[in-house]
C-alpha positions as CSV (number, residue, x, y, z in Angstrom):
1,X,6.9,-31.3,-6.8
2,X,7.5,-31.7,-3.1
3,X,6.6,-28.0,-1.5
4,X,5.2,-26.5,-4.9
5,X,1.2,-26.9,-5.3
6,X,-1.0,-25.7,-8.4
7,X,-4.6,-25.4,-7.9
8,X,-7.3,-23.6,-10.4
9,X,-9.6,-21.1,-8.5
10,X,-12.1,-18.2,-9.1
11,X,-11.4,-14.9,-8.2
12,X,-13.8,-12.8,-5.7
13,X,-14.6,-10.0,-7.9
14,X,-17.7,-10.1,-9.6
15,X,-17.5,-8.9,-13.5
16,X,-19.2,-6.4,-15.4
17,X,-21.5,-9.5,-17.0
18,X,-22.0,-11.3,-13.7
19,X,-18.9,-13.8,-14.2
20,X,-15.5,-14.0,-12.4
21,X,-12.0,-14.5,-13.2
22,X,-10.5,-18.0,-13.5
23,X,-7.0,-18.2,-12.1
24,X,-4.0,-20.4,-11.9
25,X,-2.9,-20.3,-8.1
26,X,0.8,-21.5,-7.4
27,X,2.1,-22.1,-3.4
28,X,5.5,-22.6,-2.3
29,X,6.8,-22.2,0.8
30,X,3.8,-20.9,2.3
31,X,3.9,-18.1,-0.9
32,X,1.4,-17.7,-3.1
33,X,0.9,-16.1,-6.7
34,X,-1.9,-15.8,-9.1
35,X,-2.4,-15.7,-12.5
36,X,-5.1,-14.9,-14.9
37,X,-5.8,-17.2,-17.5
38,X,-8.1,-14.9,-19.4
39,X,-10.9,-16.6,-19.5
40,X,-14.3,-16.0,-16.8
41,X,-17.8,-18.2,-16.0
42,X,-20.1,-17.8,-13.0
43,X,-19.2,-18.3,-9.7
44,X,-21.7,-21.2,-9.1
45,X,-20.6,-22.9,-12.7
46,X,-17.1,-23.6,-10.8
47,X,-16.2,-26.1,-8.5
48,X,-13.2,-28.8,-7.7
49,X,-11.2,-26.3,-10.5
50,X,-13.4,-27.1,-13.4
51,X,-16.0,-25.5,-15.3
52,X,-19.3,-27.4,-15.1
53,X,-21.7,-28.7,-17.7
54,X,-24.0,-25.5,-16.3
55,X,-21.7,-22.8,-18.2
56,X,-22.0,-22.2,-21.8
57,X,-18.7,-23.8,-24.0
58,X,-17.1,-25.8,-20.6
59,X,-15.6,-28.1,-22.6
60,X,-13.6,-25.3,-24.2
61,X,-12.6,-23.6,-20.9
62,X,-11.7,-26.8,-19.1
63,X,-9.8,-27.8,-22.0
64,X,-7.7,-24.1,-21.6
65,X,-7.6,-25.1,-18.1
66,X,-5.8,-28.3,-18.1
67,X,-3.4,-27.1,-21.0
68,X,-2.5,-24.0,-18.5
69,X,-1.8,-26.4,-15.8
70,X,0.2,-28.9,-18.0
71,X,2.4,-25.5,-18.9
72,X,2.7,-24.6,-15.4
73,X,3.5,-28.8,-14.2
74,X,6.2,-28.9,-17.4
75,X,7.9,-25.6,-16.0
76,X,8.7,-27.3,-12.6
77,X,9.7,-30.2,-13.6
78,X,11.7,-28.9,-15.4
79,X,13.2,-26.6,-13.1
80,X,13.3,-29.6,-10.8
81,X,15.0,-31.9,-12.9
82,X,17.8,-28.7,-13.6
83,X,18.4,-29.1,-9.9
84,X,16.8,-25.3,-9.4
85,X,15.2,-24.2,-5.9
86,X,13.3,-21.8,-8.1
87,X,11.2,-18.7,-6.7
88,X,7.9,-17.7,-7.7
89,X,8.8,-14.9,-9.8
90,X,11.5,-17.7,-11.6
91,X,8.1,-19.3,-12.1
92,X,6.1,-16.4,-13.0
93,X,8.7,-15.2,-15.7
94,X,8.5,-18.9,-17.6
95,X,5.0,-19.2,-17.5
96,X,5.1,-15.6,-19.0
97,X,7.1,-16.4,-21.7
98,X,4.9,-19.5,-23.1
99,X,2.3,-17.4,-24.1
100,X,3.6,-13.4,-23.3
101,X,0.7,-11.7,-25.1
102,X,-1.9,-13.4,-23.3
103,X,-2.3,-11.2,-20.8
104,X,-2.9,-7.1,-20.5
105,X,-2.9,-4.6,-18.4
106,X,-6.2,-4.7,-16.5
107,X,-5.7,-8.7,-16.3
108,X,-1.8,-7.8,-14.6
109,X,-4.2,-5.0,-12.7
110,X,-6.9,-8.0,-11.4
111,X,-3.5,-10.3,-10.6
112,X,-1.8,-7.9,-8.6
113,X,-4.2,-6.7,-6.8
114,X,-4.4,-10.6,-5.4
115,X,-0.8,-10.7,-4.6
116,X,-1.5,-7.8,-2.4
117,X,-4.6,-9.1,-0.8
118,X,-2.7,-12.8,-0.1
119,X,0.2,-10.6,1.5
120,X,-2.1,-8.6,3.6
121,X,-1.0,-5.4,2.1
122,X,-4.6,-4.1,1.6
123,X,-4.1,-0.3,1.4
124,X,-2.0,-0.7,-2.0
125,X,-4.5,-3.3,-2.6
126,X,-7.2,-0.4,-2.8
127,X,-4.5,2.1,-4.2
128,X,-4.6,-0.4,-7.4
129,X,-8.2,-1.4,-7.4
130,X,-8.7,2.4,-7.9
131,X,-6.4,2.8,-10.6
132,X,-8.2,0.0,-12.1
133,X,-11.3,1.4,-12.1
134,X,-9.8,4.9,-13.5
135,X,-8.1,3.4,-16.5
136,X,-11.1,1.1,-17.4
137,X,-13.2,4.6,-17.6
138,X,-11.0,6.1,-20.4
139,X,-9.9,3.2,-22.0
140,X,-12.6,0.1,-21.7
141,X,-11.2,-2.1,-24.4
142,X,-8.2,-4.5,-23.8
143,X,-5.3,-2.9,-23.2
144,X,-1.4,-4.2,-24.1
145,X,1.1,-2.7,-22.0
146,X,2.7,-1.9,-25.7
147,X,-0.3,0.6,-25.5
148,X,1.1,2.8,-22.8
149,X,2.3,5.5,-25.3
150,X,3.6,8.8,-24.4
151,X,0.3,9.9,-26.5
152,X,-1.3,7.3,-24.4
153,X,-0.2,9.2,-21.3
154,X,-0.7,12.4,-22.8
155,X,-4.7,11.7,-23.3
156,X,-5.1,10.3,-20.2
157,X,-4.1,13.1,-18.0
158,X,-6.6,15.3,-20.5
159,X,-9.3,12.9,-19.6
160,X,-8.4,13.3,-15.7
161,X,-8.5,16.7,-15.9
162,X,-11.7,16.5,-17.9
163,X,-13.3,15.0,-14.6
164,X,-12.0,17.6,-12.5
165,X,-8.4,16.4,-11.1
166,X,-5.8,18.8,-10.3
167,X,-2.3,18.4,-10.9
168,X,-1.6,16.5,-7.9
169,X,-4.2,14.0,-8.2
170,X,-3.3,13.5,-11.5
171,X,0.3,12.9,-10.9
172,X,-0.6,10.7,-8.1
173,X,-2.7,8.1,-10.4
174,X,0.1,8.8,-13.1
175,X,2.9,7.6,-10.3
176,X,0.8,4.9,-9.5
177,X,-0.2,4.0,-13.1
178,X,4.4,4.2,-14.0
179,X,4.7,1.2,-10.9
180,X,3.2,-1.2,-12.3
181,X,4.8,-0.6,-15.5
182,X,7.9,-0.9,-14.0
183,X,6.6,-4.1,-12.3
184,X,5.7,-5.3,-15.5
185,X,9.5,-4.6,-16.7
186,X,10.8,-6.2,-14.0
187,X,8.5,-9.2,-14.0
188,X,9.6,-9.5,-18.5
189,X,6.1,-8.8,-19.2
190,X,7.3,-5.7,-20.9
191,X,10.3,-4.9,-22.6
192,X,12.1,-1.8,-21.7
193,X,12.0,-0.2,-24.9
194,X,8.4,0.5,-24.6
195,X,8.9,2.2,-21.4
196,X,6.9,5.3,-21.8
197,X,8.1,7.8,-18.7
198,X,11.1,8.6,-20.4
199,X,9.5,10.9,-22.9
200,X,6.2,11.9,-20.6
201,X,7.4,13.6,-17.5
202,X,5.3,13.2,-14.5
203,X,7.2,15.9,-12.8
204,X,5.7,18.4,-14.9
205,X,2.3,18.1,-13.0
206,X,2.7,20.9,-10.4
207,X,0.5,20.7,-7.0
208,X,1.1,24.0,-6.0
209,X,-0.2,24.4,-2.3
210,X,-0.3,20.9,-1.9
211,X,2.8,20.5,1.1
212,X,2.5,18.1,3.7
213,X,4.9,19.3,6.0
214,X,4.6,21.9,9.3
215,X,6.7,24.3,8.8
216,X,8.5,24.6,12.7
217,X,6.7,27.3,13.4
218,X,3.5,25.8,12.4
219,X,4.3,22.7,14.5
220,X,4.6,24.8,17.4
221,X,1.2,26.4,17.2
222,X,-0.1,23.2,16.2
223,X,1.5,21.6,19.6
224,X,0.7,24.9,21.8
225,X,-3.3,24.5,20.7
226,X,-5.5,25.2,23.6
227,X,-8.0,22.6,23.8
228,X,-9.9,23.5,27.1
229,X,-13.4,23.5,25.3
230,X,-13.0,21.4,22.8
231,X,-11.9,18.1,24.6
232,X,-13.5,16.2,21.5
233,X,-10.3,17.1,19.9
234,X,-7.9,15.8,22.6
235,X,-7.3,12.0,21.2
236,X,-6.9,13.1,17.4
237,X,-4.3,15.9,18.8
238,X,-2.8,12.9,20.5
239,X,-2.3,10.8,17.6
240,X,-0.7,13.1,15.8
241,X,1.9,14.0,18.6
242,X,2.5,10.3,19.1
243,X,3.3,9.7,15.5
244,X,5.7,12.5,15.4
245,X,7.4,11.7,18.1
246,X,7.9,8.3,17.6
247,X,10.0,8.6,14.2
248,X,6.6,9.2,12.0
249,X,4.6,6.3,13.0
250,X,2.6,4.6,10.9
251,X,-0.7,5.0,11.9
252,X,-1.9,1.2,11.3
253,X,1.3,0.9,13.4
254,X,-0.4,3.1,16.2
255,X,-3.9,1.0,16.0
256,X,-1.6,-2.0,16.3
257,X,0.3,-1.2,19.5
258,X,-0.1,-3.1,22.4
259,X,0.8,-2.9,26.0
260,X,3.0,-5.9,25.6
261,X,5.1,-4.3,23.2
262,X,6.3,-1.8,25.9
263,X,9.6,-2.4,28.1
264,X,10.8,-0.1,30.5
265,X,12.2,2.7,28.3
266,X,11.4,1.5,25.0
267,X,8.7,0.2,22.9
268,X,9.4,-2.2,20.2
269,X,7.0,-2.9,17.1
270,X,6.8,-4.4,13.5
271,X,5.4,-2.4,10.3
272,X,2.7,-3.8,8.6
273,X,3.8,-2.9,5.3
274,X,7.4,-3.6,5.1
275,X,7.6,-6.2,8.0
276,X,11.0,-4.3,9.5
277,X,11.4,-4.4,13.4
278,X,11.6,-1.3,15.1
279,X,12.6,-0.1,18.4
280,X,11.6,3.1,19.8
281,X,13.5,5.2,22.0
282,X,10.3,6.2,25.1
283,X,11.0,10.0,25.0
284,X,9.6,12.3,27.8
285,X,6.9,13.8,25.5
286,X,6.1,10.0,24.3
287,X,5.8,9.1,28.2
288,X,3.4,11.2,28.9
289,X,1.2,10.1,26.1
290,X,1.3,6.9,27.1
291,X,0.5,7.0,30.9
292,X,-2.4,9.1,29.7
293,X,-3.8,6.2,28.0
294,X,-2.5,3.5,30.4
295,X,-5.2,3.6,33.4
296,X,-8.7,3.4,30.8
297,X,-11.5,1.1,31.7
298,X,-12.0,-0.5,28.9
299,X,-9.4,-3.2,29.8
300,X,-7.7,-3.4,26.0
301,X,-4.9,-5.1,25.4
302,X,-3.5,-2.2,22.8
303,X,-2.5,1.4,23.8
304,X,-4.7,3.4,21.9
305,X,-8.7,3.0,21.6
306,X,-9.2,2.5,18.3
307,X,-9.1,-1.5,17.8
308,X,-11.8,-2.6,20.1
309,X,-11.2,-6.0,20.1
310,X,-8.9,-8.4,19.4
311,X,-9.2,-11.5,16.7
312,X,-10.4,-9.0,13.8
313,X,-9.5,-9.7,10.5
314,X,-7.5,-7.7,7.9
315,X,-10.1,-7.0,6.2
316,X,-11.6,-5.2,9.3
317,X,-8.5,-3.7,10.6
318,X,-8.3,-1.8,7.4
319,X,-12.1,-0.9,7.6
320,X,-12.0,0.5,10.8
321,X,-8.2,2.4,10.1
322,X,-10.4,4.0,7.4
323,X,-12.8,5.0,9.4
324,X,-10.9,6.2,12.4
325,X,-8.6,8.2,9.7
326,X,-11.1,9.8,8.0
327,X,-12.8,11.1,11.9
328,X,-9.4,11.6,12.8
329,X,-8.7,13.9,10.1
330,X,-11.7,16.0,10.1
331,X,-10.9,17.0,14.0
332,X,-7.0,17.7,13.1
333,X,-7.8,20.2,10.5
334,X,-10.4,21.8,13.2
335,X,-7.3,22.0,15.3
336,X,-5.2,23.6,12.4
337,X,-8.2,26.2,11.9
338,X,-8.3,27.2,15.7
339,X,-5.0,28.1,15.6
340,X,-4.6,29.7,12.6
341,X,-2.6,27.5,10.0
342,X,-4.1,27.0,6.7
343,X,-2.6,24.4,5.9
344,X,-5.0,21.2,5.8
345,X,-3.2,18.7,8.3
346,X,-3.7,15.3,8.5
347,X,-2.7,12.2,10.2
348,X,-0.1,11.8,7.1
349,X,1.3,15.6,7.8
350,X,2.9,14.4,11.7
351,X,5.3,12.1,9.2
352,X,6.5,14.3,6.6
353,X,6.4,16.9,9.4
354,X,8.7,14.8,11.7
355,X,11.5,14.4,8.3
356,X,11.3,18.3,7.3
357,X,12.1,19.4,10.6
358,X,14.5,16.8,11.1
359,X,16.5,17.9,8.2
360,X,15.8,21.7,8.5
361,X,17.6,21.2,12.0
362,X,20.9,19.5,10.4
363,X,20.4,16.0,10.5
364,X,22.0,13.7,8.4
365,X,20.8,12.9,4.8
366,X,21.5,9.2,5.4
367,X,19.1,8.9,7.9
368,X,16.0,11.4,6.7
369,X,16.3,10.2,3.4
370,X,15.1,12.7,0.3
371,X,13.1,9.8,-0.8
372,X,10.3,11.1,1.0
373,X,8.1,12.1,-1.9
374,X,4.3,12.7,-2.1
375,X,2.9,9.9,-4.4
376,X,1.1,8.1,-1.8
377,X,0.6,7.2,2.0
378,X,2.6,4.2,1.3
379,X,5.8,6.7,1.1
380,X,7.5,6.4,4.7
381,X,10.3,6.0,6.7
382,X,12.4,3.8,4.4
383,X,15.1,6.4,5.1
384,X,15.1,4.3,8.8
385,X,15.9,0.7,7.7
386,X,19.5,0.4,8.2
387,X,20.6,3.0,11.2
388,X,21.2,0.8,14.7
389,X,19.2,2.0,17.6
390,X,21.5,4.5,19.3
391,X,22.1,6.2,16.2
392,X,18.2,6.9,16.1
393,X,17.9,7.3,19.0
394,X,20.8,10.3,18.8
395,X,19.0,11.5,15.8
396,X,15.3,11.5,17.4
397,X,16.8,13.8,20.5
398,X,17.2,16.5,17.4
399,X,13.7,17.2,18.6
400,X,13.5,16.6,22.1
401,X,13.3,20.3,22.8
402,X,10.3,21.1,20.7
């Protein structure tokens, strides 16, 4: 099978009776999926990919297991023998179609969830863990994909609201929850005819007050706050600018950037979720920012102070973004209070901010893209993907007066 290796593992995730999931792991190319083979035992009843004589009916579960992994061996070879440089999801769709019932939504849930973790995309890792967990609190039984109803829908937004969720966090779990049925589609887990978001209307779920954009004339109070006596405030006002200045920033992007990564008049990174290389323009008011931060003690090899060493893992990366965030946001919205906007601004705001004002002041659709909804922080600057860097940079001078 020459690149292409199958192992049986257990999953992390401990189970409701103690047990975890058994999965079919497939690696090509340095790629890795997972799949759930519906069956669980105890985490130290497991080892060298077989059930041991310690769990109750072994025999049965190994016996599952090597039939899963003849299925999965006959599927390349006979890809192989077709002469077909085959992709995982080639894969994934075959395997699929052996046995299509065999696995529902919370299993597809657990699966995902996996894919995301092995790609290092943690936040939508957490997005779907939590949807998970929501879902399995209305509905506990298995659950089909066929099962996603329009009355389905229908009785799960009454049972969000039940548990006090307003219209926006309702449609937020309800855009989350219409992914991965689309995933499902496109993966031929589900055929379209059960697609239930053409009759139940997400966009019915109003979150009135809910913007995330400054107005202009709230981003200039915002900018113009006098911080004098409350210097705790300085390096959350700091990110924010930053962020809107430099095109919406990520900010796991910000924790990311290092000294290195600045040349001269630019500075040049990679985004962590979409992998696209980007190089950004060093404006006057992004200058000053980062002189500000260029002569600290501490030494660091990255531009703002919130990674404090290097060699973490992803796992604390996204821990400490958290964290920071979460700090972060409390002192914005202090800021926001002390000069008299209501709004509740947040690290996310300097994005959508950046895109409103960008279009209020007549620049091109093509570039701030409408795309920019407000399902989740994941939602960013895919509008910039295909504009060369002069173009940008022309675009980003839109607000170089402000």
């Amino acid at each position: 099978m020459s690149n292409t290796t199958l192992k049986v593992v257990i999953g992390n995730k401990l189970l409701s009776d103690g047990k975890v999931g058994i999965y079919l792991r497939i690696s090509k190319n340095r790629k890795k999926k997972e799949f759930h083979l519906g069956k669980r035992c105890f985490k130290d009843n497991f080892q060298n990919g077989a059930v041991t004589k310690k769990e109750k009916d072994y025999k049965v579960l190994n016996h599952l297991i090597n039939l899963k992994l003849n299925e999965a061996y006959d599927i390349i070879t006979s890809f192989e023998l077709k002469g077909i440089n085959f992709s995982l999801e080639d894969f994934e769709k075959a395997f699929r179609r052996i046995e299509p019932v065999s696995i529902d939504v919370y299993q597809f849930l657990d699966e995902y969830e996996n894919e995301l973790k092995v790609s290092k995309r943690l936040g939508t890792a957490r997005t779907i863990k939590d949807l998970h967990r929501t879902l399995k609190k209305f509905h506990i039984d298995v659950l089909q994909f066929e099962k996603i109803t329009p009355g389905f829908l229908e009785k799960f937004e009454v049972f969000m609201r039940a548990r006090g969720n307003t219209d926006g966090g309702i449609a937020v779990r309800m855009r989350e929850l219409r992914s991965i049925v689309n995933t499902a589609i496109r993966r031929e887990i589900l055929e379209e005819q059960y697609y239930p978001f053409k009759k139940y209307k997400i966009s019915k779920l109003k979150s009135s007050g809910n913007k995330r954009a400054l107005s202009e004339d709230e981003y200039i109070k915002f900018k113009g706050a006098n911080l004098t006596e409350r210097p705790d405030l300085i390096e959350a006002y700091d990110y924010f600018m930053f962020s809107f200045y430099a095109r919406g920033m990520n900010f796991i992007d910000m924790m990311k950037l290092k000294w290195t990564d600045i040349n001269e008049d630019r500075f040049y990174y990679r985004r962590s979720k979409t992998k696209k290389d980007f190089s950004i323009k060093i404006t006057p008011q992004l200058k000053i920012i980062i002189d500000k931060y260029r002569y600290r003690e501490d030494d660091s090899i990255y531009v703002f102070p919130i990674l404090l060493k290097d060699g973490l893992t992803d796992e604390q990366i996204a821990y400490r973004k958290q964290k920071v965030i979460t700090r972060c946001n409390e002192k914005l919205k202090s800021i926001g209070e002390l000069v008299g906007i209501k709004q509740t601004i947040t690290t996310y705001v300097a994005r959508h901010t950046y895109a409103t004002i960008m279009k209020n002041r007549g620049a091109k659709t093509e570039i701030i893209s409408e795309s920019m909804g407000h399902s989740s922080i994941n939602v960013t600057m895919s509008y910039l993907k295909d504009f060369d860097n002069q173009t940008l940079d022309v675009g980003n001078e839109i607000i170089s007066d402000l």
